[in-house]
N, C-alpha and C positions, 0 to 999 in steps of 0.2 A: 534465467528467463525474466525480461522485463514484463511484469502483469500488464502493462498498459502496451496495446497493441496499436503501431503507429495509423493515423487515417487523417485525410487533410481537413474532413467537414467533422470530423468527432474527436472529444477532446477527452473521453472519460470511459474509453472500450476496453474491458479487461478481463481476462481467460481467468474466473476462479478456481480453475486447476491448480495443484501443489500443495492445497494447503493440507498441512498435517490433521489427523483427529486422535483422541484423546489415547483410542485404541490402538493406534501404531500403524494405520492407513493411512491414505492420503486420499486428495479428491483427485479425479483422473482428466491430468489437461485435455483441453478443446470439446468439453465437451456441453458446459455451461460460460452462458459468456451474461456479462452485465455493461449496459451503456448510457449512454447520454443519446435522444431523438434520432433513430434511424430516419426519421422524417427529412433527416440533412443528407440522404442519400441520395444518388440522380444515376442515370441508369449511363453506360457510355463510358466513368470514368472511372482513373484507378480505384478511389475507393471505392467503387463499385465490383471490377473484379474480384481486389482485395476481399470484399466481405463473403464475395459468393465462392470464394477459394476455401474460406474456412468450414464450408457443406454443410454448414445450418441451416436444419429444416421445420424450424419452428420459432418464431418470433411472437413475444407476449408485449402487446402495447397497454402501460399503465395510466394512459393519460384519459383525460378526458375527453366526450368524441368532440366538443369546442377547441378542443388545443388542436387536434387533428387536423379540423374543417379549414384552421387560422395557420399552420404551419405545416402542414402534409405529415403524410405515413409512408412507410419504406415503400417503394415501386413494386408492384404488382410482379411477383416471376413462379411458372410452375413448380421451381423447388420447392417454396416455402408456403408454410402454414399460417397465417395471420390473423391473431388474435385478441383485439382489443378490450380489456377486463379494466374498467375505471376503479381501482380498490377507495379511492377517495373522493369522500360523499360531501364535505362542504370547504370550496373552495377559501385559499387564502393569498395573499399577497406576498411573498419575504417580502421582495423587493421596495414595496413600502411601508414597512414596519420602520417608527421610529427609533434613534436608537437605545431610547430602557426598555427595549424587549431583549431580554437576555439568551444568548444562543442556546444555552443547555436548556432549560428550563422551555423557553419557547417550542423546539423542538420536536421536548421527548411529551408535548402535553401534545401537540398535533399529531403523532407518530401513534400515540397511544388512541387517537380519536380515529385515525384512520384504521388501525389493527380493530377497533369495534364495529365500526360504520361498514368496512366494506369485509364483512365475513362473506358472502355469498360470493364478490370477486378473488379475495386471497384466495379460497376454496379450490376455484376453478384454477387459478392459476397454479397450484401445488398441486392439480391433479395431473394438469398441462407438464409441467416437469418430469412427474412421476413416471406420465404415460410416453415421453422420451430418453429420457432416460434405462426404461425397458428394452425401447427398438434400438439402443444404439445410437444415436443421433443428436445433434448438437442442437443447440436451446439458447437462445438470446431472448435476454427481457428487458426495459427498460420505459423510462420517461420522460422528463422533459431534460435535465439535467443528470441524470442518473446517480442521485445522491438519496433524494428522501424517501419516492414511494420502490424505486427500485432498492435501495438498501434496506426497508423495511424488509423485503421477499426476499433477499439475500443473506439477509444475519436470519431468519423463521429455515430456508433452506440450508444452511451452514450449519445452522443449531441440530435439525435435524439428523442431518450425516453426523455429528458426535464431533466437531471443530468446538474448541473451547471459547469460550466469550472475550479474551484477550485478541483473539485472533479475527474475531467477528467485529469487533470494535475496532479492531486498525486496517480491517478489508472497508470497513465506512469509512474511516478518516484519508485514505488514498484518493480520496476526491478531492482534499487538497491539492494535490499534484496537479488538479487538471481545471483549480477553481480561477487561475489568473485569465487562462482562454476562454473560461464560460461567461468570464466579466466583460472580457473586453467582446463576446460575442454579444451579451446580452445589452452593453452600451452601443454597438451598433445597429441593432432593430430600434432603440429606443434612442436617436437623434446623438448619439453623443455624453447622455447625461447619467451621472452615476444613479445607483439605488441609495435610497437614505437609509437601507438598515445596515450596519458597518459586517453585524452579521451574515451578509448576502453570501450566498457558495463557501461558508465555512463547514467546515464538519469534522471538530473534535470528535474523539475516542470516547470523549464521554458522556457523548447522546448517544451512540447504541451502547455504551455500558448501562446507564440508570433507565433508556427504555427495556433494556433485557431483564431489569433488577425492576420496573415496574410491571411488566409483563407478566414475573415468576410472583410477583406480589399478590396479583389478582387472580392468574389459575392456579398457581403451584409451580408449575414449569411452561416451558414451551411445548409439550407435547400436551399439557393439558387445558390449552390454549386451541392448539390444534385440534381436540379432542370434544373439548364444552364450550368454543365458539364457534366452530369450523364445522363441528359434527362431523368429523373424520378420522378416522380411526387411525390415531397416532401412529399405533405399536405398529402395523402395517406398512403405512405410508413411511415410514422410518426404515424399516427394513428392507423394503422396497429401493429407495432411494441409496442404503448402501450396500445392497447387492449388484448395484448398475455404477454405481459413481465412484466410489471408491476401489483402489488397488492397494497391492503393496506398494514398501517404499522399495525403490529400486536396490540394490543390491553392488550394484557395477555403475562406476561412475567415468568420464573420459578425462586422464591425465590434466592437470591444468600446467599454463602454459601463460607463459608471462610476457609481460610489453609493456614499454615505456609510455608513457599517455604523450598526447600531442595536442594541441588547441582545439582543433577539431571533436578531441575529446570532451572536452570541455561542459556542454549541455548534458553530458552522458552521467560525468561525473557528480554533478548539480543531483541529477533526479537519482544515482544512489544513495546519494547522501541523506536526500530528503526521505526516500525513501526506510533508511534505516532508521531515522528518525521516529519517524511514524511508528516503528514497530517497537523503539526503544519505549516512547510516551502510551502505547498500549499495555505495557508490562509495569508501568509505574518507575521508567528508566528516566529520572529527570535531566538528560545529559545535553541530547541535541537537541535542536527543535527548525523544522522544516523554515527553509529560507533565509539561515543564518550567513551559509555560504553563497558567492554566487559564481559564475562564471569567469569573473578575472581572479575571485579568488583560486583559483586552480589554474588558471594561464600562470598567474604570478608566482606560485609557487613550482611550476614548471620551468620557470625562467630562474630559481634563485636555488632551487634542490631539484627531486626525481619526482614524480608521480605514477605510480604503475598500477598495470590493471591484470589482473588474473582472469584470465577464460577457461569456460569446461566445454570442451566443442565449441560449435559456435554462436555458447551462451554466456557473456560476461558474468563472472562469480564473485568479482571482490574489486577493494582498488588500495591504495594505502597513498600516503605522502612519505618522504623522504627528506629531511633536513639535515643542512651541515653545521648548522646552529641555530640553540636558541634561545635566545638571550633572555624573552621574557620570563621562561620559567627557571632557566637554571643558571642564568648568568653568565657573565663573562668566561669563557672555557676555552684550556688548548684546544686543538682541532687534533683531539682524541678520540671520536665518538659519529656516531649517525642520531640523529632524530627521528622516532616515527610518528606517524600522528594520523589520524582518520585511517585506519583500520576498521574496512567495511565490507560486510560481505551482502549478496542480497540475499535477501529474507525469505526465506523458503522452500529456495530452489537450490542455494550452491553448496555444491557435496559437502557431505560431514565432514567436521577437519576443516573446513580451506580457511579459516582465519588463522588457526596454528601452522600451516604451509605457509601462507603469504608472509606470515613473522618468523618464519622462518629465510625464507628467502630476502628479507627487505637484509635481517642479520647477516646472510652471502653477499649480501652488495657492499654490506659495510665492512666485513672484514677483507671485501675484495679493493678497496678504496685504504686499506694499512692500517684501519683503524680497530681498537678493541674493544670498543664497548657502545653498546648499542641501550639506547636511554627514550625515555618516553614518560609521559606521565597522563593520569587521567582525575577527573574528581573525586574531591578529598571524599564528598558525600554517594560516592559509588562505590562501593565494596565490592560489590558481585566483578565490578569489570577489575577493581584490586587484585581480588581472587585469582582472575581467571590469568594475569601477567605473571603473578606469584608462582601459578601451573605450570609456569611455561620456562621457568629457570630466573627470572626476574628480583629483584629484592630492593624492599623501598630505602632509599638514601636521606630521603630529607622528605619537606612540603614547604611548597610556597605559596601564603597565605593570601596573597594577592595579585596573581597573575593578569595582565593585559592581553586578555586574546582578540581584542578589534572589537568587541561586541558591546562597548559602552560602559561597563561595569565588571571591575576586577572579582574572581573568583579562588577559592581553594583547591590546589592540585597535590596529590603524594607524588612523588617524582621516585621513579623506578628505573634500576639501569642493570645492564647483565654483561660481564664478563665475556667478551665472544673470543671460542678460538681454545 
């Protein structure tokens, strides 16, 4: 399941369904959604079907009713409930901050003024959730961008359902994914010309990390947040929330099922990647880092080896690359071997297992191609992803101290290879 749900006037609309919590539940898709200005909705077109397909009956608008009067609110329709709660009481500018305002730090000091400022709006809005989440019924919230004040009310509701703070700090940073369209939206109302703070639509993992570690600073937790500035009874509204939002995790998963990628793939491939990323740099996985790769990079390597995608129904679960050599990490070599490389599964949604299936299967192409041994390598300064090859029948041969991956500056890989057959 891609989280970001496609729409032509929204760039940042995403089901926080899937996500695990601590207890061994999950939150239960379609039923909380987070976005960037429903105000960019018009009645008549597909995204308009689109949204009213997905029978959400309650919309929380976080803006201010100025933003509203200057850029409109979703279109009036008998389904839905409409409810504008402004949590943020003294305006600011990103977009003209110079740039020594540092992104972390800027941030989590406004995020933290907004969580004090507007208790009497969060309030309402947590009750708003609460009180849908009871009937069954799905719940969109959002702002202008659906990064600051909607990711505030998103990591306070995530926290609550028992989702761990890694997980709450890379459901923020996903707005990455969606910060290049909100740029180039936000330069066409404003003539063309960029924002001067270089910061604009950024959102590291680590503004809702040290706002959740300022937050527990000041009450103790997030419930006691909820409890002694909200004046609402945590223990309640907590349980509340996961006796309506949360299920198990499923049980039965649908066979995956493989395919060669094609150019067309291409954008698809882009935003797993980035995607994985995001969830790697919320764990403290210093490996990829969104927008490394881009789109010719994955045509090119379709054109020079294999690239394949794993599906579970008809939700993409994984992808990997395929090489017949590779010179920069292991040199000069008969044409003994496969190469794998970007082994990616998406984060939350694809059945347990399917990174060990996909390595397994990329291993049946290679010995279906004559060849024995199947080679790979990953960072010298990653052990956990070491580990996890080593699990899998893997054994490290060497390190090359100075690998050229395209990225400007050579790094440290262990080089792993396994006996196929």
């Amino acid at each position: 399941m891609d989280r970001h749900i496609r729409f032509d006037a929204l760039h940042n609309f995403r089901d926080l369904g899937g996500y695990a919590t601590a207890d061994g539940h999950r939150v239960r898709p379609g039923r909380l959604y987070r976005t960037d200005s429903l105000g960019k909705l018009s009645e008549g077109t597909p995204d308009w079907t689109r949204f009213l397909s997905l029978g959400i009956r309650t919309v929380i608008d976080l803006r201010y009713p100025w933003e509203i009067d200057t850029t409109g609110r979703i279109p009036d329709d008998p389904s839905l409930a409409y409810h504008n709660l402004s949590i943020e009481h003294r305006p600011y500018n990103q977009a003209g901050l110079g740039p020594e305002a540092e992104v972390g730090p800027y941030l989590v000091e406004r995020y933290v003024e907004v969580a004090e400022d507007g208790t009497k709006e969060i309030r309402g809005a947590l009750e708003l959730v609460a009180e849908s989440a009871q009937s069954a019924q799905p719940l969109a919230f959002h702002c202008a961008s659906g990064k600051d004040r909607t990711g505030l009310l998103a990591a306070l509701v995530l926290g609550l359902l028992g989702v761990p703070d890694p997980t709450i700090a890379e459901d923020f940073s996903l707005t990455e994914l969606a910060a290049p369209a909100l740029l180039t939206e936000w330069k066409a109302r404003n003539a063309g010309r960029a924002p001067t703070w270089p910061g604009f639509g950024k959102a590291p993992e680590s503004v809702m990390r040290l706002f959740l570690t300022a937050l527990r600073t000041r009450y103790g937790s997030l419930e006691g947040y909820v409890s002694n500035a909200l004046d609402l009874d945590a223990e309640a509204l907590s349980t509340t929330l996961r006796n309506t939002l949360l299920e198990p995790h499923p049980t039965a998963h649908p066979p995956l099922t493989y395919r060669k990628a094609t150019p067309t793939d291409a954008a698809l491939l882009v935003h797993l990647r980035d995607s994985a990323a995001l969830w790697q740099l919320a764990r403290g996985i210093d490996q990829w880092r969104p927008g490394e790769k881009n789109e010719a990079h994955f045509i090119h390597r379709m054109q020079e080896g294999e690239v394949w995608l794993a599906h579970a129904g008809d939700h993409v679960a994984g992808a990997w690359e395929l090489w017949w050599s590779d010179p920069a990490a292991w040199g000069p070599r008969p044409a003994d071997a496969g190469y794998i490389h970007r082994l990616m599964t998406t984060p939350h949604t694809a059945p347990p297992g399917t990174g060990r299936r996909m390595l397994a299967e990329a291993e049946a192409r290679i010995t279906a191609e004559g060849r024995p041994y199947a080679r790979l390598d990953c960072l010298a300064s990653n052990p956990r992803l070491r580990a996890y090859y080593e699990s899998a029948g893997y054994e490290v041969v060497g390190e090359q101290s100075a690998k050229d991956g395209g990225l400007g500056s050579p790094y440290a890989v262990t080089l792993l290879e396994k006996r196929l057959g």
